[in-house]
VMD Tcl script that draws the C-alpha trace (Angstrom):
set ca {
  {4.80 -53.96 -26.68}
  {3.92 -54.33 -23.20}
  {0.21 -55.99 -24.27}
  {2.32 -58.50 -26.03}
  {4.35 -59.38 -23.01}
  {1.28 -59.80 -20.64}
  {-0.36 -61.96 -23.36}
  {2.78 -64.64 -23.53}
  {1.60 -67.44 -20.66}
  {3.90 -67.70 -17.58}
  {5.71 -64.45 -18.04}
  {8.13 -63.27 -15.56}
  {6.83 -60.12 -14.01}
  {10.35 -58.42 -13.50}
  {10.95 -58.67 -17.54}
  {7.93 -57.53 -18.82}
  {8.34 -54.54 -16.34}
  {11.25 -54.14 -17.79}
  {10.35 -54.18 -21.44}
  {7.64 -51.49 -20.88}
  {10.66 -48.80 -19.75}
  {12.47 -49.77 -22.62}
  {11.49 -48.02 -26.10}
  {13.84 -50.41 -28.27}
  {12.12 -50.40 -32.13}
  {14.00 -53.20 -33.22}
  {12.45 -55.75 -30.76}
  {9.66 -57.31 -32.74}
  {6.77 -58.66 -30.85}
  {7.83 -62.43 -31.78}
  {11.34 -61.82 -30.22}
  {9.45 -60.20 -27.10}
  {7.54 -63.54 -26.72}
  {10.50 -65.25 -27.18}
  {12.34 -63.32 -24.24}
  {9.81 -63.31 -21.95}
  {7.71 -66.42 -22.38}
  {8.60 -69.12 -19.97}
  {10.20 -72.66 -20.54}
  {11.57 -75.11 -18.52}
  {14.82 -73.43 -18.93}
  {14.16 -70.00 -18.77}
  {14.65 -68.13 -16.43}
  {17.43 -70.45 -15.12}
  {15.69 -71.23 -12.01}
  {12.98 -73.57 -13.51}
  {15.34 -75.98 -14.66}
  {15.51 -76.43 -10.58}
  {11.75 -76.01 -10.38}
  {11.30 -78.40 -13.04}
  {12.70 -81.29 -11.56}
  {11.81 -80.58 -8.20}
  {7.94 -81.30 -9.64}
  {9.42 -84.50 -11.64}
  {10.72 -85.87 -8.30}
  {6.94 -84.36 -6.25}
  {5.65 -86.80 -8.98}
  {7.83 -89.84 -8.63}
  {7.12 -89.74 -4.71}
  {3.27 -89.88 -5.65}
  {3.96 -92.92 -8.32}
  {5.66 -94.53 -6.00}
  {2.36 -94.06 -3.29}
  {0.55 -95.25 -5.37}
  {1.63 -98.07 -7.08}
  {2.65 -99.70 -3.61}
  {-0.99 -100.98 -3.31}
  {-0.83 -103.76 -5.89}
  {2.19 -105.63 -4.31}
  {1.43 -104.91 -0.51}
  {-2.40 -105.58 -0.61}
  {-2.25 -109.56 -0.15}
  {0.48 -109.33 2.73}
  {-2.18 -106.09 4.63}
  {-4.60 -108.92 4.10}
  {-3.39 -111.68 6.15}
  {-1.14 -108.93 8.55}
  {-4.45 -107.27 9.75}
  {-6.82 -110.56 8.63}
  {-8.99 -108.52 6.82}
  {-11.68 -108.66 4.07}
  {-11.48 -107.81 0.19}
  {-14.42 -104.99 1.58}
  {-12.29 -104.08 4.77}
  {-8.61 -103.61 2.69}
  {-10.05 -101.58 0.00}
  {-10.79 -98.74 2.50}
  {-6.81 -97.91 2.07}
  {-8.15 -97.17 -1.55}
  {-10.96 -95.16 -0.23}
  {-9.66 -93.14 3.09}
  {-7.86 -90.70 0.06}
  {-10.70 -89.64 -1.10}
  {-11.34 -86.99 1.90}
  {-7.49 -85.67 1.18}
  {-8.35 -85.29 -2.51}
  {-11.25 -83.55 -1.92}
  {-9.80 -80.86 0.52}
  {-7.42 -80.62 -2.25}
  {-10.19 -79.92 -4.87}
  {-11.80 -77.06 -2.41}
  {-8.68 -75.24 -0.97}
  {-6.21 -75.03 -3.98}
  {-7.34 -71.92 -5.69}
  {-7.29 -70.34 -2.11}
  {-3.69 -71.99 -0.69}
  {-1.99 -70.61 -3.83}
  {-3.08 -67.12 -3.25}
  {-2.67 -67.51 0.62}
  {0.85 -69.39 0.93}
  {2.13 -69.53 -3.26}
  {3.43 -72.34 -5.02}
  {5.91 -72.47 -1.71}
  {3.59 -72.83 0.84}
  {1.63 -75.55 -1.33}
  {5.25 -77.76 -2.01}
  {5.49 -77.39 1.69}
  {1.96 -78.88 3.01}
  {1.75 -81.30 0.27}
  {5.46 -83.01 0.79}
  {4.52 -82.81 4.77}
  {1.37 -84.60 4.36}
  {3.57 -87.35 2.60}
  {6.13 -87.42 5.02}
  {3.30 -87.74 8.04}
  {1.52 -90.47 5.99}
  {4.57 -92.77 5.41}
  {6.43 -92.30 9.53}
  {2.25 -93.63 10.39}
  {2.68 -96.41 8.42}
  {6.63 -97.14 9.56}
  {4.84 -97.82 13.19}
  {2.07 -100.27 11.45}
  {-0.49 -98.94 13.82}
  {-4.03 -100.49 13.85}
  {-5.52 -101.15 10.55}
  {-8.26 -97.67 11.74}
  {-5.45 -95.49 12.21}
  {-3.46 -96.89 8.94}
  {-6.76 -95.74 7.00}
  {-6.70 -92.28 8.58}
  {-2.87 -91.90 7.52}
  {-3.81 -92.23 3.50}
  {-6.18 -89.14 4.01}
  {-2.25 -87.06 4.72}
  {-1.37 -89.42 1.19}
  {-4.25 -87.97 -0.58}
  {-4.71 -84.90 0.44}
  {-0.45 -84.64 0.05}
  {-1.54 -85.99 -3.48}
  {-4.23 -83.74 -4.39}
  {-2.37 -80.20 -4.09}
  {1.25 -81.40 -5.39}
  {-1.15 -83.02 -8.22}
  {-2.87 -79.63 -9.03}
  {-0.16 -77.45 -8.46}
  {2.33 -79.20 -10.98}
  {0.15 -80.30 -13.45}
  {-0.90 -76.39 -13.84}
  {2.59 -74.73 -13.50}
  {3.94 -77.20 -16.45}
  {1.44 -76.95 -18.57}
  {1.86 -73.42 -19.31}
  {5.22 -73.58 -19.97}
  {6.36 -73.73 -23.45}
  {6.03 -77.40 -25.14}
  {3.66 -78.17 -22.29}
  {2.65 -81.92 -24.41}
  {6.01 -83.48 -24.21}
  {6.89 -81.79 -20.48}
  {3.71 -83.09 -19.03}
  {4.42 -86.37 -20.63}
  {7.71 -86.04 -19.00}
  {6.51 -84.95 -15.69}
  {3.87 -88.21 -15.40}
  {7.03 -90.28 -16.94}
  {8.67 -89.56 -13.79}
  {5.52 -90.46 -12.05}
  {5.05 -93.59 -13.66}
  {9.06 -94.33 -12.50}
  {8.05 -94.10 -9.25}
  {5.23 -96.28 -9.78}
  {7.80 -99.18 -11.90}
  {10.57 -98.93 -8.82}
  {7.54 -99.39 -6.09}
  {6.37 -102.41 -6.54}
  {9.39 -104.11 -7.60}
  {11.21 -102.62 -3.79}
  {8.49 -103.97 -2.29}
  {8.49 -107.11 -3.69}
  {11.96 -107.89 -3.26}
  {11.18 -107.06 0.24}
  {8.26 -108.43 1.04}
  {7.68 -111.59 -1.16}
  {11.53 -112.52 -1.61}
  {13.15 -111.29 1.32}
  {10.25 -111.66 3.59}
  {10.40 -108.22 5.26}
  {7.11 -107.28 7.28}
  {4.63 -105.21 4.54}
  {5.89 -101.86 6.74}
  {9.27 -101.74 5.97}
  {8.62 -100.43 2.47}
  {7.73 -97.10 4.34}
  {11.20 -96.26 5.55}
  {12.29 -95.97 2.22}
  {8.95 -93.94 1.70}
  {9.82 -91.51 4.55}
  {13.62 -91.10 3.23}
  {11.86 -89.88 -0.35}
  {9.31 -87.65 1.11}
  {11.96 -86.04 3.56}
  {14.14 -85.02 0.14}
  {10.76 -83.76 -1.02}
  {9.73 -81.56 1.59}
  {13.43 -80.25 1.11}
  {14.23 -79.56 -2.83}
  {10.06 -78.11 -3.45}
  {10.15 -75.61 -0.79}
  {13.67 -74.42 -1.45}
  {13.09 -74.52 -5.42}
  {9.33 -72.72 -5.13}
  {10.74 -70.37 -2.54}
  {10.32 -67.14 -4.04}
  {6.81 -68.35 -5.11}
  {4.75 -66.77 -3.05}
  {1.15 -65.89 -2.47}
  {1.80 -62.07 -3.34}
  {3.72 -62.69 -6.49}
  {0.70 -65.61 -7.72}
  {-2.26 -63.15 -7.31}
  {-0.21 -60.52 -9.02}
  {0.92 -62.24 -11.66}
  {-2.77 -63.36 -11.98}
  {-3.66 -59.68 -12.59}
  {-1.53 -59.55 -14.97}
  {-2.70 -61.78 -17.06}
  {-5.08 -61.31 -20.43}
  {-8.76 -60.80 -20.49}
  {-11.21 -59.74 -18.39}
  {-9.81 -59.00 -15.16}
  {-13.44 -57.93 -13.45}
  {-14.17 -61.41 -14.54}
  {-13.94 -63.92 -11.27}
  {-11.15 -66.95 -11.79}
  {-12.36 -68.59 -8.24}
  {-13.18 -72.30 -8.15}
  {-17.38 -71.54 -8.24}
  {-16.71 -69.45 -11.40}
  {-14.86 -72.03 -12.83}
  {-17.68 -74.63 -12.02}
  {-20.95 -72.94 -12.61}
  {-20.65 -70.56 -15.15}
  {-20.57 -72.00 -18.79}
  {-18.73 -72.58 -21.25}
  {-15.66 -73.19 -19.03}
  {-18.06 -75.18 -16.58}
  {-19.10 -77.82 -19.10}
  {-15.25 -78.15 -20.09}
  {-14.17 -78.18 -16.35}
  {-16.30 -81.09 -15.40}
  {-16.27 -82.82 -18.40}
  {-12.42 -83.32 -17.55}
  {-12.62 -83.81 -14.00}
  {-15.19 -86.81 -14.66}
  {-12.72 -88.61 -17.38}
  {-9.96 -88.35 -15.06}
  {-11.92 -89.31 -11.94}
  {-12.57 -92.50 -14.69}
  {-8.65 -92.55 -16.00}
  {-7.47 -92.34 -12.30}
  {-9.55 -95.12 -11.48}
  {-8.80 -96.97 -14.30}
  {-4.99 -96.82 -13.49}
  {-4.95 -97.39 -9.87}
  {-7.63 -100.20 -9.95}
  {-5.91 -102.28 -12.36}
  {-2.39 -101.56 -11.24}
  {-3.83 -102.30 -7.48}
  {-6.09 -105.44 -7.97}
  {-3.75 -106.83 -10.89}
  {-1.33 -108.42 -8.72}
  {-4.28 -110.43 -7.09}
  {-6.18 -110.87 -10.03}
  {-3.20 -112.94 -11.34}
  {-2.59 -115.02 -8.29}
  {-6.15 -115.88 -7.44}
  {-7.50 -116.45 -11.46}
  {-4.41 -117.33 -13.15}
  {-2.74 -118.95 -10.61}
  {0.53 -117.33 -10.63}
  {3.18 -117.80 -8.10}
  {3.55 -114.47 -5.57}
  {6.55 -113.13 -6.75}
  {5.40 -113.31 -10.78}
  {2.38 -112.07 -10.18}
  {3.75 -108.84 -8.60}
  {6.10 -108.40 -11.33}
  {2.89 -107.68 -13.46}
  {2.16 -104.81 -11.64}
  {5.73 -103.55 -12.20}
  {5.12 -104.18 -16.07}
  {1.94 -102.32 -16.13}
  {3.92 -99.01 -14.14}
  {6.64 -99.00 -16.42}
  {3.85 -99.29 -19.88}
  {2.62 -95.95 -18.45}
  {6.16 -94.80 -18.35}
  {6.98 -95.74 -21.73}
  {3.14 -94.41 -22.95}
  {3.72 -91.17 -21.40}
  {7.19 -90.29 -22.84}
  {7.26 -92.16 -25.75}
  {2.98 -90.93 -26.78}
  {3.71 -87.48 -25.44}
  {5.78 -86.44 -28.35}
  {2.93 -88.62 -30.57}
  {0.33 -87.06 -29.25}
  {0.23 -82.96 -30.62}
  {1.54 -84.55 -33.99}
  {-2.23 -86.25 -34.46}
  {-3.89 -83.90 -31.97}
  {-5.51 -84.52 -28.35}
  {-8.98 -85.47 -28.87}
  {-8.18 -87.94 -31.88}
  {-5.37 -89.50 -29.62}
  {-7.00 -90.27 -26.88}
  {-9.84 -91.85 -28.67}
  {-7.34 -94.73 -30.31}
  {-5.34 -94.72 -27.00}
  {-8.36 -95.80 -24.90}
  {-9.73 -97.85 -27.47}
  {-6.58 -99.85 -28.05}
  {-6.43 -100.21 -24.27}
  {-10.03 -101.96 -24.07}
  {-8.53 -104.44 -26.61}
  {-5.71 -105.21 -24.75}
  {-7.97 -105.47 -21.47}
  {-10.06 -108.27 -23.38}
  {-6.86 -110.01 -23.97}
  {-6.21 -110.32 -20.56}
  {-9.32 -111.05 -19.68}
  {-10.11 -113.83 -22.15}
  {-6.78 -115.58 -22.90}
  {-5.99 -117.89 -19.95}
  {-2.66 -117.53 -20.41}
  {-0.41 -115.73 -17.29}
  {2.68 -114.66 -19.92}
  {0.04 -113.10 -22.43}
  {-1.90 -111.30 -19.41}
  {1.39 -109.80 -18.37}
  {2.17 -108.70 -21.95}
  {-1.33 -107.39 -22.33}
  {-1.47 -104.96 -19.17}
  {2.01 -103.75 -19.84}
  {0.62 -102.86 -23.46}
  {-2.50 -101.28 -21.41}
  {-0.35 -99.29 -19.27}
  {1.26 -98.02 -22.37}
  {-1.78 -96.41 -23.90}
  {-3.57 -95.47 -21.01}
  {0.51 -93.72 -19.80}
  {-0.39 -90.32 -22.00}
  {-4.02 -89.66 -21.36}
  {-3.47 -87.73 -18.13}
  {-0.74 -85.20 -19.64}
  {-3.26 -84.62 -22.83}
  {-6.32 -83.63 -20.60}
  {-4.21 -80.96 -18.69}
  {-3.13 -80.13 -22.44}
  {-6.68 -79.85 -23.61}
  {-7.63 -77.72 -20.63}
  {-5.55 -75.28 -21.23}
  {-5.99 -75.12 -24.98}
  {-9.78 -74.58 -24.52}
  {-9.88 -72.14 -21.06}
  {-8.39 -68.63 -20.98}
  {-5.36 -68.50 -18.82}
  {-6.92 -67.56 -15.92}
  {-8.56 -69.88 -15.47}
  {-6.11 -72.83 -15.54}
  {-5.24 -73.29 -11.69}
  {-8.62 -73.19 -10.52}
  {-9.75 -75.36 -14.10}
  {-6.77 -77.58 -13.36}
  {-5.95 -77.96 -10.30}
  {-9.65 -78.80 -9.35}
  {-10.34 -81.28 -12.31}
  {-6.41 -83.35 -11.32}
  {-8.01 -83.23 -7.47}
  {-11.21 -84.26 -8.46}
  {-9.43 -86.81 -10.78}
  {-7.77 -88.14 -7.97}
  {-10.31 -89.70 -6.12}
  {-10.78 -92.02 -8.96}
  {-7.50 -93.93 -6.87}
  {-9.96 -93.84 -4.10}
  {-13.01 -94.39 -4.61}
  {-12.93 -96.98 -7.70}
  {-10.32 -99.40 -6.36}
  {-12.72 -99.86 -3.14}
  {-15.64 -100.44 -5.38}
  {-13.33 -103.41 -7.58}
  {-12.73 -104.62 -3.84}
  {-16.42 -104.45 -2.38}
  {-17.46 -106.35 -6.24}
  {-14.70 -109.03 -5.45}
  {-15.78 -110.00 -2.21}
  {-19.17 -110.65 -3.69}
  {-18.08 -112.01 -7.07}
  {-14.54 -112.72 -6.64}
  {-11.64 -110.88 -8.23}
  {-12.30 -112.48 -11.79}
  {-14.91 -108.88 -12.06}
  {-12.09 -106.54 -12.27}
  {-11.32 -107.01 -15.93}
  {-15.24 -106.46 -16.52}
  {-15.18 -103.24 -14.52}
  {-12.29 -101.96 -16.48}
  {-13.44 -102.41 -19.82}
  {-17.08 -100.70 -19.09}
  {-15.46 -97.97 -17.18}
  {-13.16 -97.27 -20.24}
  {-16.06 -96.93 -22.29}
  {-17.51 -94.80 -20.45}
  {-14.65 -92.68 -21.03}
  {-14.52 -92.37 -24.45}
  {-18.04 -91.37 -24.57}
  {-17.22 -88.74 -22.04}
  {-14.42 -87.34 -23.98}
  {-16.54 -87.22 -27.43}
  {-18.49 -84.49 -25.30}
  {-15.97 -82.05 -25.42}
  {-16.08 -78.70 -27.34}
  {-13.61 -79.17 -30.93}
  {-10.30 -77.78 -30.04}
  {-8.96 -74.79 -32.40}
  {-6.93 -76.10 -35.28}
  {-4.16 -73.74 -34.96}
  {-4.27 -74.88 -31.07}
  {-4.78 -78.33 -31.65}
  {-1.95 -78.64 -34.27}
  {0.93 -76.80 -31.73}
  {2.71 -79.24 -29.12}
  {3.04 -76.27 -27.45}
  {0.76 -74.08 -25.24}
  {0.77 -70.70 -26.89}
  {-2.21 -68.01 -26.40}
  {-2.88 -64.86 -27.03}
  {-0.83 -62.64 -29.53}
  {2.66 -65.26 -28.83}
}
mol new
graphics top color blue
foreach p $ca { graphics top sphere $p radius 0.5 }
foreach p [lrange $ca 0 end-1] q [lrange $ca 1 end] { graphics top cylinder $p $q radius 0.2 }
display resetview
């Protein structure tokens, strides 16, 4: 009984001691994998845990999407260059990196605590740099604290939900509430900024207000997650314990190597994808279409709240079709869209058309962490998982900076080009991938083992 405890994912360590004392015939192995096998309601204390990640998330939507409205008015505030501004796009890229390296090691140093804690600080820092608008170098160096924030709240989440029980529709849930943040962003700051005529930094305030409630409700939800009780819970998971789950394992030794990277690279593509578009749109539509300032940051609300929509509404689609089939319409459907915006000079159907891409492109994150997990032993899935979403990550970074450097040369018209071939490069990635079990790829659900 006890081997069918320990090979339920996210068990709680106190119950399966427990059932191992107890000699109780009439518990069946199903109904032990139905006591001990976590949801997001069981034990109690994840419903707590649950939505402290869901409001982690919305704080990093909300990061995020503020580029696309606030990138004209850091423009003329610091008079910079399409080159010089896109280096807020590219400064993250050293945070998510230190986030890829260190996030195997932080959660068995300092637990899922101690990670809640440096990643909702590194927020808070971040936004009280940018309440002060300090020179443009030292505004760069504050969204490193954004992305490095970014980058362990990104891995840590996206891990700890997706081995709960009906990980599809939760993870869909979890980047809904990301993609809320990222639809209430850019609208704040343009009633701010463009109507009210605020200064570009105010925004922050209410940024430092969110992150403060973060710092707060993830430490005291994750606080008896601790270093000691990850790496033990980690030996008690199934397979080979002599086998090494550290982040080299995970990225040189096949076959989970090949699936590892293979998922890092398509997000580094998706991440890019979504923060490029959702960043340049806004000045893609008042420099090429013509649009007045306050209608053309609306668009970038519109394409926030399609990913919303796409990641609640396409999660529960999703494990009904299965991942790898999904994702190749979703992307595919997105490219058309893209050439609808690019092609039809019209500003209402270029608004309709990115909201309809953020609505496809909304689930794609949520089914890679899905896929992950399907095709890697257990064990594997924070260092798999947590590297691939940090890795992802710098997508925000470092594609957004190269739309910007291409604009400067070619103007902004090139985004909708760079979009479509970088799309297409991910659906030829994702064909790469191993086939994922059918009794795996049929279950919304992430169940291993005997459960």
């Amino acid at each position: 009984m006890s081997h069918e405890v320990q090979d339920s994912p996210n068990t709680t360590i106190y119950e399966s001691q427990t059932l191992q004392h107890e000699n109780k015939p009439s518990l069946s192995p199903e109904s032990s994998c139905q006591i001990t096998h976590e949801k997001w309601n069981y034990p109690r204390s994840n419903i707590a845990k649950t939505l402290a990640t869901f409001w982690s998330f919305l704080i990093m939507g909300a990061n995020d999407s503020a580029y696309g409205p606030l990138l004209p008015y850091l423009e003329t505030y610091y008079n910079l260059s399409y080159t010089i501004v896109s280096l807020v796009f590219l400064s993250p890229l050293v945070g998510y990196a230190t986030a890829a390296i260190v996030n195997e090691r932080a959660h068995c140093a300092i637990g899922r605590r101690g990670v809640a804690f440096v990643s909702s600080l590194c927020h808070l820092i971040a936004y009280i740099l940018n309440c002060v608008h300090p020179p443009y170098p030292v505004l760069v160096v504050s969204f490193i604290f954004a992305g490095l924030g970014n980058g362990l709240a990104d891995s840590a989440w996206n891990a700890w939900i997706g081995n709960l029980d009906n990980a599809n529709q939760l993870l869909g849930l979890l980047h809904g509430a990301y993609g809320v943040g990222a639809v209430i962003s850019p609208l704040i700051a343009s009633l701010l900024v463009a109507d009210a005529g605020l200064p570009w930094y105010y925004f922050y305030y209410i940024m430092v207000g969110g992150a403060v409630i973060e710092v707060i409700v993830c430490v005291a939800c994750f606080w008896d997650s601790t270093g000691a009780s990850f790496q033990l819970a980690k030996q008690q998971q199934p397979g080979d314990l002599s086998e090494k789950a550290g982040l080299w394992s995970v990225l040189s030794k096949m076959p989970s190597a090949r699936i590892t990277w293979i998922c890092a690279i398509f997000l580094l593509g998706y991440v890019g994808v979504e923060v490029a578009l959702g960043g340049w749109v806004v000045t893609f539509m008042k420099e090429v279409r013509h649009a007045a300032p306050f209608s053309s940051s609306m668009t970038s609300t519109g394409f926030w709240l399609g990913i919303t929509f796409g990641r609640v509404v396409l999660g529960f689609v999703t494990p009904l079709i299965g991942e790898k089939l999904a994702i190749s319409i979703y992307i595919s459907l997105e490219i058309a869209f893209c050439l609808i915006l690019y092609l039809v000079p019209n500003f209402y159907a270029g608004a309709v058309a990115v909201s309809l891409q953020g609505f496809f492109l909304g689930p794609l994150f949520p089914a890679v962490v899905i896929v992950t997990t399907k095709l890697l032993p257990k064990h594997l899935h924070v260092s798999a998982i947590g590297f691939a979403a940090a890795f992802g990550g710098g997508g925000a970074a470092v594609l957004p900076f190269i739309v910007g450097v291409l604009a400067q040369a070619k103007g902004v018209e090139v985004l909708m080009p760079f979009i479509i071939a970088l799309s297409g490069a991910m659906l030829l990635l994702w064909n790469f991938l191993p086939r994922i079990p059918r009794d795996n790829s049929a279950s919304g659900s992430n169940n291993h083992g005997a459960c």
